[in-house]
C-alpha positions in Angstrom: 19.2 12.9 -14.2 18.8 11.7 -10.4 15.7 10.6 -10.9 13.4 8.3 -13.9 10.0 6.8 -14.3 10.2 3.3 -12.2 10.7 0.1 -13.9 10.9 -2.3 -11.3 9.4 -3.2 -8.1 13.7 -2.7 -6.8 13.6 1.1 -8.0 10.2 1.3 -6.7 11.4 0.2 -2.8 14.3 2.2 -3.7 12.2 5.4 -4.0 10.2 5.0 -1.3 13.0 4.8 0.9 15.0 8.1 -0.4 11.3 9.3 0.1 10.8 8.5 3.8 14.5 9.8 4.4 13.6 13.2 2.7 10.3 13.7 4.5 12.9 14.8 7.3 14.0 17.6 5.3 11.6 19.9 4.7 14.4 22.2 2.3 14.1 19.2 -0.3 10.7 20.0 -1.2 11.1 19.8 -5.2 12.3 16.7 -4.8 10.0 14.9 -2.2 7.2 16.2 -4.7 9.1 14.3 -7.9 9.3 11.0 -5.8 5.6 11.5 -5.1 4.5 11.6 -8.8 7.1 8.8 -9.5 5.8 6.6 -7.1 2.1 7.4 -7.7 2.7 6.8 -11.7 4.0 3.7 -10.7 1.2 2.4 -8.3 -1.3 3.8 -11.0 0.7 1.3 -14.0 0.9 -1.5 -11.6 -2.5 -1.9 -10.4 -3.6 -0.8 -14.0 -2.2 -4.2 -14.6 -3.4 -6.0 -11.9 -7.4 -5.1 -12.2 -7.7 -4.4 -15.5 -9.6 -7.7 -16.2 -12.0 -7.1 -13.3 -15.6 -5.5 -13.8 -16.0 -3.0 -12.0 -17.9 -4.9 -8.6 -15.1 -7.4 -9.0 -13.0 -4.6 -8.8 -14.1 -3.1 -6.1 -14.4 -6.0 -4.0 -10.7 -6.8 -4.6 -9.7 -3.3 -3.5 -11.4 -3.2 -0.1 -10.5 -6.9 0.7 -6.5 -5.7 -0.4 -6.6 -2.6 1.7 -8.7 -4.4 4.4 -11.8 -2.1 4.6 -15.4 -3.2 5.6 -17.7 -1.8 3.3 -19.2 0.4 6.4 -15.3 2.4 6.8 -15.1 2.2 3.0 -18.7 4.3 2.5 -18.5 6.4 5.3 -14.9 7.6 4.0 -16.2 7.8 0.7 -19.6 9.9 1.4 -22.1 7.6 0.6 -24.5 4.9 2.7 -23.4 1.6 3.4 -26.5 0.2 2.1 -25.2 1.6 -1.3 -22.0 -0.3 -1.5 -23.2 -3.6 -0.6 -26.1 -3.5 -3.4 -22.8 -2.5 -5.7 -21.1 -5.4 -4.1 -24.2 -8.0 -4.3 -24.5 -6.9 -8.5 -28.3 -5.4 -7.3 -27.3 -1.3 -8.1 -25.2 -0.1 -11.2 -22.1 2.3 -10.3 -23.8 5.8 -11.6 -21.0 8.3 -13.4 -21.1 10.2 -9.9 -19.7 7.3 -8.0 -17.2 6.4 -11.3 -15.8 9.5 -10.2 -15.7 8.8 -6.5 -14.5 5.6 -6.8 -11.5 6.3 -9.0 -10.2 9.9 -7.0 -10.7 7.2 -3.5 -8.5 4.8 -5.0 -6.2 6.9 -7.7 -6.8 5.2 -10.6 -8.7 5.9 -14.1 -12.3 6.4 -14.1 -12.6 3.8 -17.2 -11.5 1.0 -14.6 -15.0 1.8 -12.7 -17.0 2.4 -15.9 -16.9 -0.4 -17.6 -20.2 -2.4 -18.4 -21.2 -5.6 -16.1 -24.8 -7.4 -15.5 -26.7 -6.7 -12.7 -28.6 -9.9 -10.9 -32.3 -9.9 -11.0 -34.4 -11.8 -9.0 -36.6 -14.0 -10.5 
C-alpha cells in the first residue's frame, strides 16, 4: 500500500508535499482525494488532542487567535452577527445546537468539542 493513516507530524509534511506536487496533475485524481482524507483525519486527531480540555468559549477563542481571525471576519464567514460571537466570547450567550453545528463544519472537527457544558457570567 502507497499510502497509510499518518502517524507523525514527518509523514504528515511528507503528504502534503506529494499533495501539492499532485495538484498539478489533474489525471491523479483518486489519489489527490486519498491524501485529502489522510491529511484531514490527521488534522481532525491532532487538534482533537490539542482542545480537547477547552470549553467550548476557550475553544473558540483559541481557534480564531491560531488562525488569526477577528471575531467580525470570523462571524461574517460564519453567517451570524458579530455582536453574537463576542457575547460567546465574553461567557454572556450559550452556543445554541444550531451554532454547535456551525462551529464544528467552520472548523472540521466533532460537534461534541462545541457542545460541552460551561458557565455563563452573570452580572450581579
Amino acid at each position: 500500500m502507497k499510502y497509510k493513516k499518518i502517524a507523525s507530524i514527518e509523514q504528515y509534511n511528507e503528504y502534503c508535499n506529494i499533495h501539492e506536487q499532485l495538484m498539478l496533475k489533474e489525471e491523479l485524481r483518486d489519489e489527490i482525494e486519498l491524501l485529502e482524507l489522510l491529511i484531514e483525519d490527521y488534522d481532525r486527531r491532532m487538534m482533537a488532542d490539542k482542545y480537547e480540555e477547552l470549553n467550548p468559549v476557550e475553544l473558540l477563542r483559541s481557534l480564531l487567535r491560531d488562525a488569526e481571525w477577528s471575531q467580525s471576519k470570523f462571524a461574517e464567514q460564519v453567517g451570524i452577527s458579530r455582536q453574537l460571537v463576542n457575547d460567546i466570547l465574553a461567557y454572556r450567550r450559550n452556543i445554541s445546537k444550531e451554532l454547535v453545528v456551525k462551529f464544528a463544519d467552520f472548523f472540521a472537527m466533532s460537534q461534541e468539542a462545541f457542545s460541552r457544558n460551561y458557565d455563563l457570567k452573570t452580572d450581579r
